[in-house]
C-alpha positions as CSV (number, residue, x, y, z in Angstrom):
1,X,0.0,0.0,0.0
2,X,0.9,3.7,-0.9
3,X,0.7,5.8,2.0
4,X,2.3,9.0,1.0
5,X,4.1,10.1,-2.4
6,X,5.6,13.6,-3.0
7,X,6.5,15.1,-6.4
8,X,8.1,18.3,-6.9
9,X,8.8,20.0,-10.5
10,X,7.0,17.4,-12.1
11,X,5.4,19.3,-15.3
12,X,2.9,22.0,-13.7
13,X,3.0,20.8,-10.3
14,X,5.4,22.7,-8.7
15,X,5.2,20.7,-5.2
16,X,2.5,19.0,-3.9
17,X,1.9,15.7,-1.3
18,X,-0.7,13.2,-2.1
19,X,-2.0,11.7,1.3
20,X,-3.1,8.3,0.3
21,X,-3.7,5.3,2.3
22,X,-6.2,2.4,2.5
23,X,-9.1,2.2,0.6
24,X,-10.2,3.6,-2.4
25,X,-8.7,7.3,-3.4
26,X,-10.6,9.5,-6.3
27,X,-8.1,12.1,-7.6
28,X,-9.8,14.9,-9.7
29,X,-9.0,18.3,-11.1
30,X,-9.8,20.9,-14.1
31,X,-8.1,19.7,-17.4
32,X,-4.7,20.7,-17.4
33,X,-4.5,21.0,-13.9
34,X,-2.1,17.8,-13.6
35,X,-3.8,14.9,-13.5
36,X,-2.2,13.0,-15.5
37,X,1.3,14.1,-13.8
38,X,-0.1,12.4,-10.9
39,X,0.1,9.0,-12.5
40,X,3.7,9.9,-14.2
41,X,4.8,10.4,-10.9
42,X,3.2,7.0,-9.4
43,X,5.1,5.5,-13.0
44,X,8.6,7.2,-12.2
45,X,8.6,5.4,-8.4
46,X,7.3,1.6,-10.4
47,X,10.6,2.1,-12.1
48,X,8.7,3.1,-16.0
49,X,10.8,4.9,-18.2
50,X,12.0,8.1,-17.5
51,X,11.2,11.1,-19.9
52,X,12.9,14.6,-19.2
53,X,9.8,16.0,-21.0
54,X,7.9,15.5,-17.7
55,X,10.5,17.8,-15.6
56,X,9.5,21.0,-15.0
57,X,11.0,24.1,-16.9
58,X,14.0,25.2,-14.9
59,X,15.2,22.4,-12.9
60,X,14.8,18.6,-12.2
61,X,11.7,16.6,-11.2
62,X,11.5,14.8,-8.0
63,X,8.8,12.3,-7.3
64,X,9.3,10.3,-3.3
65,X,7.3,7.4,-1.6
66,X,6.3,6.2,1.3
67,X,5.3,1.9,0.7
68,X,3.6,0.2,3.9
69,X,4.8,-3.6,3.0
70,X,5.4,-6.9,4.5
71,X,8.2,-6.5,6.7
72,X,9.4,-10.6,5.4
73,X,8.7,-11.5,2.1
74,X,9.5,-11.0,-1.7
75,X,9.4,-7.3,-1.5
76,X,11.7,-6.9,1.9
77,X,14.3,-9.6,0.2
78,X,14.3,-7.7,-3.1
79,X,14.9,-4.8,-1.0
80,X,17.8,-5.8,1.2
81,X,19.4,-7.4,-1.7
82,X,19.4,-3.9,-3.3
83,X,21.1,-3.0,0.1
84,X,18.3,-1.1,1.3
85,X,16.3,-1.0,4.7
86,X,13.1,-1.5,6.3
87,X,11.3,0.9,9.1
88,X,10.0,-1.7,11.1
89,X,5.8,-1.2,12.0
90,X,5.2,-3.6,14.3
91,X,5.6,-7.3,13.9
92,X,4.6,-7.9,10.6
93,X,4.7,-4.8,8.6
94,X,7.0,-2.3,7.4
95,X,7.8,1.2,5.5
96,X,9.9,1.2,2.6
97,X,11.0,4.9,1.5
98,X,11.4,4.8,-2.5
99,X,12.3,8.0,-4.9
100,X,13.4,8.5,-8.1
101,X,14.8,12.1,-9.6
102,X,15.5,12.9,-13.6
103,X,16.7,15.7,-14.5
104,X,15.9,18.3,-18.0
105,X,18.6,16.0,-19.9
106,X,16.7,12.6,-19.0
107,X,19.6,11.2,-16.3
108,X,17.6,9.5,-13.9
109,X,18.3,8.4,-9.9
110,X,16.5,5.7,-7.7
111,X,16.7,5.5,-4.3
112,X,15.1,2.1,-2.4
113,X,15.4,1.9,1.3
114,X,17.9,4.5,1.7
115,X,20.3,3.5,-1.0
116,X,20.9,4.6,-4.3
117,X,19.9,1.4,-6.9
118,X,18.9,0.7,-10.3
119,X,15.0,2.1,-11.9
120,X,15.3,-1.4,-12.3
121,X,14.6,-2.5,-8.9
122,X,11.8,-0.2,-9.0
123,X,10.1,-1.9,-11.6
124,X,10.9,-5.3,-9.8
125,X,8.9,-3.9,-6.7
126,X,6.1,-2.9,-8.4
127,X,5.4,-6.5,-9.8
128,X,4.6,-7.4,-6.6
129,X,2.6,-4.0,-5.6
130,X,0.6,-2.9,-7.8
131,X,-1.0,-3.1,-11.0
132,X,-1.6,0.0,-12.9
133,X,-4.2,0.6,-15.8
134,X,-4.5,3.8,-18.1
135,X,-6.7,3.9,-21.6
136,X,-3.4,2.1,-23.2
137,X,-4.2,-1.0,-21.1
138,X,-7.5,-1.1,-22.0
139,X,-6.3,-1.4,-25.7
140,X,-3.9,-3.8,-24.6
141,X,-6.5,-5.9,-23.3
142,X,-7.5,-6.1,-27.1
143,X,-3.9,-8.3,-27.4
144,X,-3.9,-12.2,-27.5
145,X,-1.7,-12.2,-24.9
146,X,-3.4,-9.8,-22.4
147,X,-6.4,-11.9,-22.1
148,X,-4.0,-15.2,-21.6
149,X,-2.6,-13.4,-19.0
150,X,-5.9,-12.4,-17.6
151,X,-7.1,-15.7,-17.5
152,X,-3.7,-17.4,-15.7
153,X,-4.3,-14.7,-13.1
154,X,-7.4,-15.8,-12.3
155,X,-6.7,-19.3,-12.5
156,X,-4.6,-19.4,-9.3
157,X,-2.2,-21.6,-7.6
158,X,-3.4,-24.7,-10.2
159,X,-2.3,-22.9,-13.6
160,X,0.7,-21.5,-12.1
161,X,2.0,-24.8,-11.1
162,X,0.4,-26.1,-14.6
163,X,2.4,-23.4,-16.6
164,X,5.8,-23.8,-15.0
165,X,5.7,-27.5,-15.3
166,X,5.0,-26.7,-18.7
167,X,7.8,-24.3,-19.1
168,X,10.0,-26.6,-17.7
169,X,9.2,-29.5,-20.4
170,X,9.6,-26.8,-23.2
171,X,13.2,-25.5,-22.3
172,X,14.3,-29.3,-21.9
173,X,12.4,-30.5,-25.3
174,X,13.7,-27.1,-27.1
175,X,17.3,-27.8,-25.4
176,X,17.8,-31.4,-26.6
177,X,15.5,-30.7,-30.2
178,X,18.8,-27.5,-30.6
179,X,21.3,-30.1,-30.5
180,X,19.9,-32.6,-32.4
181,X,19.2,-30.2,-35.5
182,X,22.5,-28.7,-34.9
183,X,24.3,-32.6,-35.3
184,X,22.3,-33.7,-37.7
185,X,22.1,-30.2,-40.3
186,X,25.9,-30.3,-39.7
187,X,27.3,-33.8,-40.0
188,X,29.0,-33.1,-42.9
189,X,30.9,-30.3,-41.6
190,X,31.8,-32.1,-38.3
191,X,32.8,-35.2,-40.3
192,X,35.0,-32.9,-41.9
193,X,36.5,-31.3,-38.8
194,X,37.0,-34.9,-37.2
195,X,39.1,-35.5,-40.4
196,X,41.0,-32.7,-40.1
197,X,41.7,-32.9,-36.4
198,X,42.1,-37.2,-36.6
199,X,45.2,-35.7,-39.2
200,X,46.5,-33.2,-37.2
201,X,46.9,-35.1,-34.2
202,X,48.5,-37.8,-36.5
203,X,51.6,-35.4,-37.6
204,X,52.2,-33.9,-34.2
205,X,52.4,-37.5,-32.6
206,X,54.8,-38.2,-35.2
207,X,57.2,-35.4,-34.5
208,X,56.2,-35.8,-30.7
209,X,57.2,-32.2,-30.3
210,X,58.7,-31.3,-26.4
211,X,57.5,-28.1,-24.6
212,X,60.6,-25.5,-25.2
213,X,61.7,-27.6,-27.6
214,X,62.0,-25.1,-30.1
215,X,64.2,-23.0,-28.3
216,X,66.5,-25.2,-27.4
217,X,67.3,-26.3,-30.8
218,X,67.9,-22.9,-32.2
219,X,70.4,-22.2,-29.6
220,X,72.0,-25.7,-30.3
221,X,72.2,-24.2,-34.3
222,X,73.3,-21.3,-33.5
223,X,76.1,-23.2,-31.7
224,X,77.1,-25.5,-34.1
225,X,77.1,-23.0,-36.5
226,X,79.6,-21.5,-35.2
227,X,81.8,-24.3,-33.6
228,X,85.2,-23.1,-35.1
229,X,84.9,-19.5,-33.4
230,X,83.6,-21.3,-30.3
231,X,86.7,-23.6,-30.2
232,X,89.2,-20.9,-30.7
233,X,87.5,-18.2,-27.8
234,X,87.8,-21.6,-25.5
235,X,91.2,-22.9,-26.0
236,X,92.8,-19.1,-26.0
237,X,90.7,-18.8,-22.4
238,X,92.0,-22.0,-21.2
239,X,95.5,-21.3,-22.5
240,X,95.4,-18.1,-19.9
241,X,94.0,-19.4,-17.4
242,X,96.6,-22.6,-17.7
243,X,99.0,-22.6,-20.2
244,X,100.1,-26.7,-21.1
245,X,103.8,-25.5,-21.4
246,X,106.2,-23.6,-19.2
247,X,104.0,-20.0,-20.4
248,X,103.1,-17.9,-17.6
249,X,99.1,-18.4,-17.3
250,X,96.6,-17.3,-14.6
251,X,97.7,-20.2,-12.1
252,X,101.0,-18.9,-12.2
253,X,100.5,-15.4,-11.5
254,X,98.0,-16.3,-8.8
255,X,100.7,-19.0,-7.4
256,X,103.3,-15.8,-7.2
257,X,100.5,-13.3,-6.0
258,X,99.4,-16.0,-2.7
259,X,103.4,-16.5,-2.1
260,X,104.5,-12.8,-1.9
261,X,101.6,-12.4,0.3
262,X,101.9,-14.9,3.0
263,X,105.9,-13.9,3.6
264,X,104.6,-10.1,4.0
265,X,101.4,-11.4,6.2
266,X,104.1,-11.7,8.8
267,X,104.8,-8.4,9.4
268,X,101.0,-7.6,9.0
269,X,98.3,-10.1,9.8
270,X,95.7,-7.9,7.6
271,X,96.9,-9.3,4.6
272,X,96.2,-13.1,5.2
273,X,92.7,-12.2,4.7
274,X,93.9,-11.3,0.5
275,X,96.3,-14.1,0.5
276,X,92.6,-16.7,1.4
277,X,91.3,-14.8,-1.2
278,X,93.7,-15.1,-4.1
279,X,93.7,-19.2,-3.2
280,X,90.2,-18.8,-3.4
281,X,90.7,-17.5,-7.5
282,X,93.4,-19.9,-8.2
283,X,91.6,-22.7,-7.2
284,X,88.4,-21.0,-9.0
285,X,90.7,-20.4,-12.2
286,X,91.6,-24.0,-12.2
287,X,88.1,-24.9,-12.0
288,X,87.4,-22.7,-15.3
289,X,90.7,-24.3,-17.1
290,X,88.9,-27.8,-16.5
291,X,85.4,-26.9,-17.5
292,X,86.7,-25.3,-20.7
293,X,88.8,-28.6,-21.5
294,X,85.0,-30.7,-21.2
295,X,83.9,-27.8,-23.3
296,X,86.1,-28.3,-25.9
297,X,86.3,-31.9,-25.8
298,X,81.7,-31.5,-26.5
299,X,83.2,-29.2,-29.6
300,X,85.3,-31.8,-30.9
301,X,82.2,-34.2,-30.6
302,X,80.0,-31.9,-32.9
303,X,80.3,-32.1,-36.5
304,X,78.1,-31.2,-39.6
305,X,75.9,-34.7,-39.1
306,X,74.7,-33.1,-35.4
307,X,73.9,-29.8,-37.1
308,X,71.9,-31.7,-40.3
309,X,70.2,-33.4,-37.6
310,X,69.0,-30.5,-35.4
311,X,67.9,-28.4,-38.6
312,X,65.8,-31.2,-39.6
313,X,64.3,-31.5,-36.6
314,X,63.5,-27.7,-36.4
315,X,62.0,-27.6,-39.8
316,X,59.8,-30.9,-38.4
317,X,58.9,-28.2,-35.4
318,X,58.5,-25.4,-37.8
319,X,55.9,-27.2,-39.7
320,X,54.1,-28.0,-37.0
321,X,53.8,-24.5,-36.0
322,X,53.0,-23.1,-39.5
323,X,49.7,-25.7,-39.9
324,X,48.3,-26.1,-36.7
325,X,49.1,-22.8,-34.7
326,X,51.2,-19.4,-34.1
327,X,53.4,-21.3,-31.7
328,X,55.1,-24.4,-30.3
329,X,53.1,-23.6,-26.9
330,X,49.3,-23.9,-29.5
331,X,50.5,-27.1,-30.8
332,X,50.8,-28.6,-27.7
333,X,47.4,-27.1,-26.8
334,X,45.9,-29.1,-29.9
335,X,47.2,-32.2,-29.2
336,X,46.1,-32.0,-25.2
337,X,42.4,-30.9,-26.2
338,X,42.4,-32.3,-29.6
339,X,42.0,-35.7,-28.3
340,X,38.6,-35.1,-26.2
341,X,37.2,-33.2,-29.1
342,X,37.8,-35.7,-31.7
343,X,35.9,-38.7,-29.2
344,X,33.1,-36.2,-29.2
345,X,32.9,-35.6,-32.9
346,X,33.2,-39.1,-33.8
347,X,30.4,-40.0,-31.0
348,X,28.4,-38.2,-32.9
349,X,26.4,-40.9,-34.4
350,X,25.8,-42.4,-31.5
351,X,24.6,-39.1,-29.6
352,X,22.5,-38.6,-32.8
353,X,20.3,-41.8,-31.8
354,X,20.6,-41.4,-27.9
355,X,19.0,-37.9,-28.4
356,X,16.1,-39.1,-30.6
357,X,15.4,-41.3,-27.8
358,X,15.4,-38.6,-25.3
359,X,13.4,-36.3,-27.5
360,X,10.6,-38.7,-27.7
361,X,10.7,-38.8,-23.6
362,X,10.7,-35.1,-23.4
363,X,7.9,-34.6,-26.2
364,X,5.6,-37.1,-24.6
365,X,6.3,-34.9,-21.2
366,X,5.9,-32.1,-23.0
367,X,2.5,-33.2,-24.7
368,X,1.4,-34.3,-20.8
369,X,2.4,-31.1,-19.7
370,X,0.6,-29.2,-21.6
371,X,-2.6,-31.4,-21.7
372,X,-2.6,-30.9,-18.1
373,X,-2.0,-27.0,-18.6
374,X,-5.5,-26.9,-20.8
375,X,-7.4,-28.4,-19.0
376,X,-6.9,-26.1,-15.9
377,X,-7.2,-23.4,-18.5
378,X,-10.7,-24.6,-19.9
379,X,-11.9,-25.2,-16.4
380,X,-11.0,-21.7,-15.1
381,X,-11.8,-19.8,-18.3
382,X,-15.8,-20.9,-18.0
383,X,-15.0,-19.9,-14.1
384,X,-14.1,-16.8,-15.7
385,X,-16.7,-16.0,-18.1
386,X,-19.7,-16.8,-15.8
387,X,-17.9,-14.2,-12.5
388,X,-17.0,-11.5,-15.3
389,X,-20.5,-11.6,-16.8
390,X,-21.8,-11.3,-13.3
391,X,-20.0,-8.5,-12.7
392,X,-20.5,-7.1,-16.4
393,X,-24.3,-6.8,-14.9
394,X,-23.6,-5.4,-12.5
395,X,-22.0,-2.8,-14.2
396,X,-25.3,-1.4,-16.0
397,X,-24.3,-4.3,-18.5
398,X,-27.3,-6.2,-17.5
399,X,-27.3,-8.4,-20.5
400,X,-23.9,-8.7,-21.4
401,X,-22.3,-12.2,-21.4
402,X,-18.7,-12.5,-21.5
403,X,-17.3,-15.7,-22.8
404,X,-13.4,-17.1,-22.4
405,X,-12.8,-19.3,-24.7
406,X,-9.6,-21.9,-24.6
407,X,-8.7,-23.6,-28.8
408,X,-5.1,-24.8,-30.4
409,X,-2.4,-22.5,-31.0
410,X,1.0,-22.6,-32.2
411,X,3.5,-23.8,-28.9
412,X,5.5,-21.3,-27.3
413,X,6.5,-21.2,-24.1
414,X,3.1,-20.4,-22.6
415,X,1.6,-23.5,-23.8
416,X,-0.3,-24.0,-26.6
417,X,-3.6,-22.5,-25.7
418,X,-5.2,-19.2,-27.9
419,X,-7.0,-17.4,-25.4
420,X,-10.0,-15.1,-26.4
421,X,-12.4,-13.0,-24.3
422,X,-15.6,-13.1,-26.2
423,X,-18.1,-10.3,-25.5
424,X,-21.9,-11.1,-26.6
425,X,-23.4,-7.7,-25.4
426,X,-27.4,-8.3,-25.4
427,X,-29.1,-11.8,-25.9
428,X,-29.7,-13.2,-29.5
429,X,-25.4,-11.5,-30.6
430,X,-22.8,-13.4,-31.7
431,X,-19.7,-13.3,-29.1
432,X,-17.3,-11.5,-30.8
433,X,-13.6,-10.9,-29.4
434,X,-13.4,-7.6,-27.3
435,X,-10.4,-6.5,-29.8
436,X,-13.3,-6.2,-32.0
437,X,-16.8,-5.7,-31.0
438,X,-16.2,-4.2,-27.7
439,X,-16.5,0.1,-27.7
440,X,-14.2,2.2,-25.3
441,X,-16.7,2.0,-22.3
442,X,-17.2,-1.4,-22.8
443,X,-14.0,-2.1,-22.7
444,X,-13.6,-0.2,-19.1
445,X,-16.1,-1.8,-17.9
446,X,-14.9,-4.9,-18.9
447,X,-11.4,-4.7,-17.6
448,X,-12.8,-3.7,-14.0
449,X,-14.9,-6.6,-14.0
450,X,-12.0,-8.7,-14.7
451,X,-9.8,-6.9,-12.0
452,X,-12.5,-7.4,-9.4
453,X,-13.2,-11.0,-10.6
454,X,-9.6,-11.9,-10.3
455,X,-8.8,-10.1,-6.8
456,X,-10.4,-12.9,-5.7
457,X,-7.9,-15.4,-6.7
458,X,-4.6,-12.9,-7.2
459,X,-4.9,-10.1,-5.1
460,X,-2.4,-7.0,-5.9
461,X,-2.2,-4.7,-2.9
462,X,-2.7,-1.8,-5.1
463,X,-4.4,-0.8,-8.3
464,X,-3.3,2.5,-10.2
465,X,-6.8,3.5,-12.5
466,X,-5.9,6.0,-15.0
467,X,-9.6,7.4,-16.2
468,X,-11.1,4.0,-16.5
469,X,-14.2,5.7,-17.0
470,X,-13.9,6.9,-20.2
471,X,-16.6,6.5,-22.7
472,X,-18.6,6.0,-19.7
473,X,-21.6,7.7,-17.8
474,X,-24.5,7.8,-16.2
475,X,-25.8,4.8,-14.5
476,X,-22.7,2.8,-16.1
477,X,-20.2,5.3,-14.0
478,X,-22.1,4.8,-10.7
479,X,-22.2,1.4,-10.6
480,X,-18.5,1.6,-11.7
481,X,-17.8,3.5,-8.8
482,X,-19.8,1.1,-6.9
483,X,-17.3,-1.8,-8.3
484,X,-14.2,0.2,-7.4
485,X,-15.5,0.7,-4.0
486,X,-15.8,-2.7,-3.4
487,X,-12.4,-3.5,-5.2
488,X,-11.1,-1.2,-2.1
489,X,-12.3,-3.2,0.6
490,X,-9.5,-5.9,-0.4
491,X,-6.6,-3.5,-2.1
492,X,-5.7,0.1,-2.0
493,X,-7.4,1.6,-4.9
494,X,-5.9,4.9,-6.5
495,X,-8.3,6.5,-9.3
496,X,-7.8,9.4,-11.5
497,X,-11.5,10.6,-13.0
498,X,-13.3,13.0,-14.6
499,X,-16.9,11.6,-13.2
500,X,-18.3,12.9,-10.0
501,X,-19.9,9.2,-10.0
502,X,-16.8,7.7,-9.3
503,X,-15.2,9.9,-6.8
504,X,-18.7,10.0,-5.0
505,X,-17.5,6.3,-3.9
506,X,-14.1,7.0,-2.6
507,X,-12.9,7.7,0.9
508,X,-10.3,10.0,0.5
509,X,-10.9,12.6,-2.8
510,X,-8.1,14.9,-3.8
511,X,-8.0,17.8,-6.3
512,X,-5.5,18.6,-8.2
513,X,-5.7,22.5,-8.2
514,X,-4.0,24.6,-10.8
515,X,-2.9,28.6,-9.7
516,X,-1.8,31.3,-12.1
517,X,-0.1,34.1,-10.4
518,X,0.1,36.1,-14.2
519,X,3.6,34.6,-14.8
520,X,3.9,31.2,-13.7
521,X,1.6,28.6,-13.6
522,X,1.6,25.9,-11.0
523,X,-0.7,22.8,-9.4
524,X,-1.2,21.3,-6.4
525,X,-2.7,18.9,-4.7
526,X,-5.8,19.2,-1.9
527,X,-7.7,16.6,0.1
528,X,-11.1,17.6,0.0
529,X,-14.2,17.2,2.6
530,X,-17.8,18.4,3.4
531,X,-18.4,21.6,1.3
532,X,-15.4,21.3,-0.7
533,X,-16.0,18.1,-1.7
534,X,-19.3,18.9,-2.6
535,X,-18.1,22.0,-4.7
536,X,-15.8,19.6,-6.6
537,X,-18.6,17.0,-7.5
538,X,-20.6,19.9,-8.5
539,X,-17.7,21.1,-10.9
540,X,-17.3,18.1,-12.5
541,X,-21.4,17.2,-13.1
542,X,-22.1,20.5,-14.7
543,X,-18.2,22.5,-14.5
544,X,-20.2,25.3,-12.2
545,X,-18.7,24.3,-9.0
546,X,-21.3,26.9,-7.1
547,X,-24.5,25.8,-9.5
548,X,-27.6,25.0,-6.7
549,X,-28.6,22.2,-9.2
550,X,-25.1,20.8,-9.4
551,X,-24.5,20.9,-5.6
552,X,-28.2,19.6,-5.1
553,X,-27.1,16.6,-7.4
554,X,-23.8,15.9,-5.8
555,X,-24.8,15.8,-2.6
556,X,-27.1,13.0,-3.7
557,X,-24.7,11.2,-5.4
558,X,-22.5,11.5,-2.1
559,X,-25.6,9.9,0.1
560,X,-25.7,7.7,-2.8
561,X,-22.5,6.2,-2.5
562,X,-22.9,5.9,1.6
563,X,-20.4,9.2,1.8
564,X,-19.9,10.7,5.7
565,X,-19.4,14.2,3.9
C-alpha cells in the first residue's frame, strides 16, 4: 500500500503531497491542472521509463514514496538485496521509503530503502505491488496475450503450477530438439572437422614435439654453427687461465700473487685475509681451465651430421607450428584438447540416436504437460466467463455475457492455448472478441470486471486506475464506482476521474488545483471534505462548481455512494 508520495517539478505541479492510504482514493481536477502528472509520478517510483519532457521548466523533477509492506517477504528480500532497509511497524509490517529524480537532460536516480539502486529494482517492486491501468491498457486488453494473461491470473495456484511445469518441459524439449538439429544439419561439416583434427593429431604425434623444444634447438644451431669460433674463444681462455707449457698463465700469477703475500702477512696479519682470497681464484681459475677442457672436448664431438640433424628436426617443429598454430606452446594445446574433441565428434552418431530417444521422452512430457495445462485453463476460463459476466451486470451491462474461450495454438513457451475474451453484449449476438466488438466503455467496464473478478484469486495490494471511466456515464459510472468501491475493501485503490460518479465512492478525494499568479503557472494537490468536496462534485457534473442544481445533485450522489461528507 501507498501511504504517502511527493512530487516536486513534475510538469505544472510545482510541489504537492498526495496523502493516500487504504481504501479507495478519487483524484480529480480541471483539465490541465495535472492529472495525468499524478500518475507519471506513481510510474517514475514503479521504475517506468524516465522522460525529461515530464521535468518542469527550470530544474529537475522529483517524485518520493512512502510503501507500507510486509516486513518478510518477496518485497523486503528484493529490497535488502538492493542494500536497502526497512522501518519496522510492528511485527509484521514495514515502510519502505522509495524515490526517483530525472533531471531536464533525461539522467535518472532511484533511491530504495535509503540506497541509491537501479530504476530497475523499482520496476521489480512494483510487480509485486501494484497493477496500474490507463486507456493504453485497455487497448492492450484487445492483445492475445493480455487476455491469456488475464485468465492465468485468475486461474490461481493450479495454472501456475500447470504453466511452469510446462515451461519446464519446453526448455528441456527445445534444449535437446537444438542439439539434435544442430548434429544432424551439420554432419558433414563435423565429419570434416574430425578428419581434419584425426590428421592433425596424427603429424604432431609423429614429431612428438617437447615443450621448449624449439628453443632449445635454435640455440643448439646457433652453436654448431659457429663451432670453429667457439673452439678458438675456448682454447685461447683455457690457454690463460693454464697454459700446457712452461708459459706464464693465470695459475701462475695467482701462485706468485698467494706466495709474496703470506711472507709479508708476517709483518702484518691484515693481509692473510687477501692471501685466502687469491687461493680462493686460483683454485676458481683452475676450476674454469677444466670446465673449458670438457667444453672443448663437446666441440670436438660436434660435427656437420649433429647440425643436419638439429635443422631437420626444427624444420619438423616449424611445420608443425605453421599448420596447426602461431606457436610451439598452441600445438601442444591441440594435441592436449584435440583428443577429447575428436571422441566427441566421432560419438556423434551415436549421440545422434541417444537424443532421438530422449526427444521422444521429453515430447511425450511435453504433450502431458501441456494437456494438463489446458485443462486447468478450460476449467478456469468458464469460471471466468460466468464471475465477469456477473460482474458485467452489475455494471449497468445487464445483459452482457462474457465468454473465455480456450482452442489450439501454435506452442511457445506459454503452452499451446489461444486465449479469447468473447463479449456477446445483449441476448440473440454473436460473441465477438473484445479486440473487436467491444467500444471504449465497454472495454472499461470490462477490464474492471476482470480486475475485481480476479482479486479474488490474485490479489495485488494496489491498483493505479488511470480514467477507467472513459466513454462512460450515467448509470454505467455509478455502478463503476460502486465496483471500485468494493475492489477497495480488499486492495488500495488509487483513481484518477473525470466523473463525479466515481469519486462520490471514494474515501479519501483529492484535487488537483492549478494557480496562475500572471507569470507562472503551477498545481497542487488538496484533500477535499464536506463543502469542498461537494463543490468539486458539482464542478465536474455540470463544470459550475457553485451551480444549486449541481451541488443539489452531488450531494445525492455522495448519500448515494454511503459518503460521511
Amino acid at each position: 500500500m501507498i501511504e504517502e508520495v511527493r512530487l516536486a517539478g513534475l510538469g505544472v505541479i510545482a510541489e504537492a503531497t498526495l496523502p493516500l492510504g487504504p481504501g479507495f482514493t478519487a483524484i480529480t481536477g480541471e483539465t490541465g491542472a495535472g492529472k495525468t502528472m499524478v500518475v507519471t509520478g506513481l510510474g517514475l517510483l514503479l521504475g517506468q521509463r524516465a522522460d525529461s519532457g515530464v521535468v518542469r521548466a527550470g530544474g529537475q523533477a522529483e517524485v518520493a514514496g512512502i510503501w507500507n509492506v510486509p516486513a518478510e517477504g518477496s518485497v523486503a528480500d528484493r529490497v535488502r538485496e538492493a542494500g536497502g532497509d526497512l522501518e519496522p511497524l510492528g511485527t509484521d509490517r514495514a515502510e519502505l521509503y522509495v524515490s526517483r529524480t530525472v533531471t531536464a537532460e533525461g539522467r535518472s536516480r532511484a533511491s530504495v530503502g535509503g540506497r541509491a539502486a537501479p530504476a530497475g529494482v523499482l520496476a521489480d517492486l512494483a510487480d509485486d505491488l501494484v497493477v496500474v491501468h490507463g486507456q493504453s491498457d485497455q487497448l492492450r486488453l484487445r492483445s492475445a496475450t493480455a487476455q491469456r494473461d488475464a485468465l492465468d491470473r485468475f486461474g490461481g495456484a493450479g495454472v501456475r503450477a500447470a504453466l511452469v511445469a510446462y515451461r519446464d518441459a519446453w526448455a528441456r524439449w527445445r534444449a535437446l530438439d537444438a542439439e539434435h538439429t544442430t548434429l544432424t544439419t551439420q554432419r558433414d561439416v563435423r565429419t570434416a572437422e574430425a578428419e581434419t583434427l584425426r590428421a592433425a593429431l596424427a603429424e604432431i604425434e609423429d614429431v612428438a614435439p617437447q615443450p621448449g623444444e624449439d628453443v632449445e634447438l635454435a640455440q643448439r644451431a646457433e652453436r654448431l654453427a659457429n663451432v670453429e669460433e667457439l673452439r678458438a674463444a675456448a682454447a685461447g681462455a683455457r690457454e690463460a687461465l693454464s697454459a700446457e707449457a712452461d708459459a706464464v698463465d693465470v695459475s701462475i700469477l695467482m701462485g706468485e700473487a698467494r706466495r709474496l703475500l703470506e711472507r709479508a702477512s708476517a709483518q702484518d696479519p691484515a693481509l692473510e685475509t687477501f692471501s685466502q682470497q687469491v687461493a680462493e681464484l686460483g683454485f676458481r681459475a683452475a676450476e674454469i681451465a677444466t670446465d673449458l677442457s670438457g667444453y672443448l672436448a663437446d666441440l670436438d664431438e660436434s660435427g656437420p651430421l649433429e647440425l643436419d640433424a638439429v635443422e631437420t628436426r626444427r624444420a619438423a617443429i616449424g611445420a608443425l607450428i605453421r599448420h596447426h598454430g602461431t606457436s610451439l606452446d598452441e600445438v601442444l594445446a591441440l594435441a592436449e584438447t584435440g583428443a577429447a574433441r575428436l571422441a566427441e565428434l566421432e560419438g556423434d552418431d551415436a549421440r545422434i540416436d541417444e537424443l532421438a530417444d530422449e526427444l521422444q521422452t521429453a515430447a511425450r512430457a511435453l504433450d502431458d504437460a501441456a494437456a494438463l495445462l489446458t485443462e486447468r485453463r478450460t476449467v478456469a476460463a468458464v469460471a471466468l466467463g460466468d464471475a465477469v459476466s456477473a460482474e458485467l451486470s452489475a455494471l449497468a451491462m445487464p445483459d452482457a455475457r462474457l465468454q473465455v474461450t480456450v482452442s489450439p495454438g501454435a506452442a511457445s513457451s506459454d503452452g499451446r492455448d489461444d486465449v479469447a475474451l468473447l463479449l456477446a453484449p445483449h441476448p440473440g449476438a454473436e460473441p465477438r472478441p473484445v479486440s473487436k466488438g467491444a467500444s471504449g466503455g465497454e472495454l472499461s467496464r470490462v477490464m474492471l470486471a476482470i480486475e475485481v473478478v480476479i482479486a479474488g484469486t490474485d490479489p495485488v495490494p494496489t491498483f493505479v486506475f488511470d480514467e477507467i471511466d472513459a466513454g462512460i456515464g450515467g448509470a454505467a459510472a455509478i455502478e463503476v464506482g460502486r465496483r471500485l468501491a468494493r475492489l477497495a475493501e480488499a486492495s488500495q485503490v488509487i483513481v484518477v476521474t473525470h466523473l463525479a460518479q466515481v469519486a462520490a465512492f471514494a474515501t479519501n478525494h483529492l484535487t488537483v488545483v492549478k494557480e496562475n499568479d500572471g507569470s507562472v503557472t503551477a498545481s497542487s494537490v488538496r484533500r477535499l471534505e464536506g463543502p469542498e468536496r461537494a463543490a468539486e462534485m458539482a464542478r465536474l457534473l455540470s463544470g459550475l462548481p457553485d451551480s444549486a442544481a449541481a451541488l443539489e445533485h452531488a450531494r445525492e450522489l455522495l448519500g448515494l455512494a454511503g459518503s460521511r461528507d
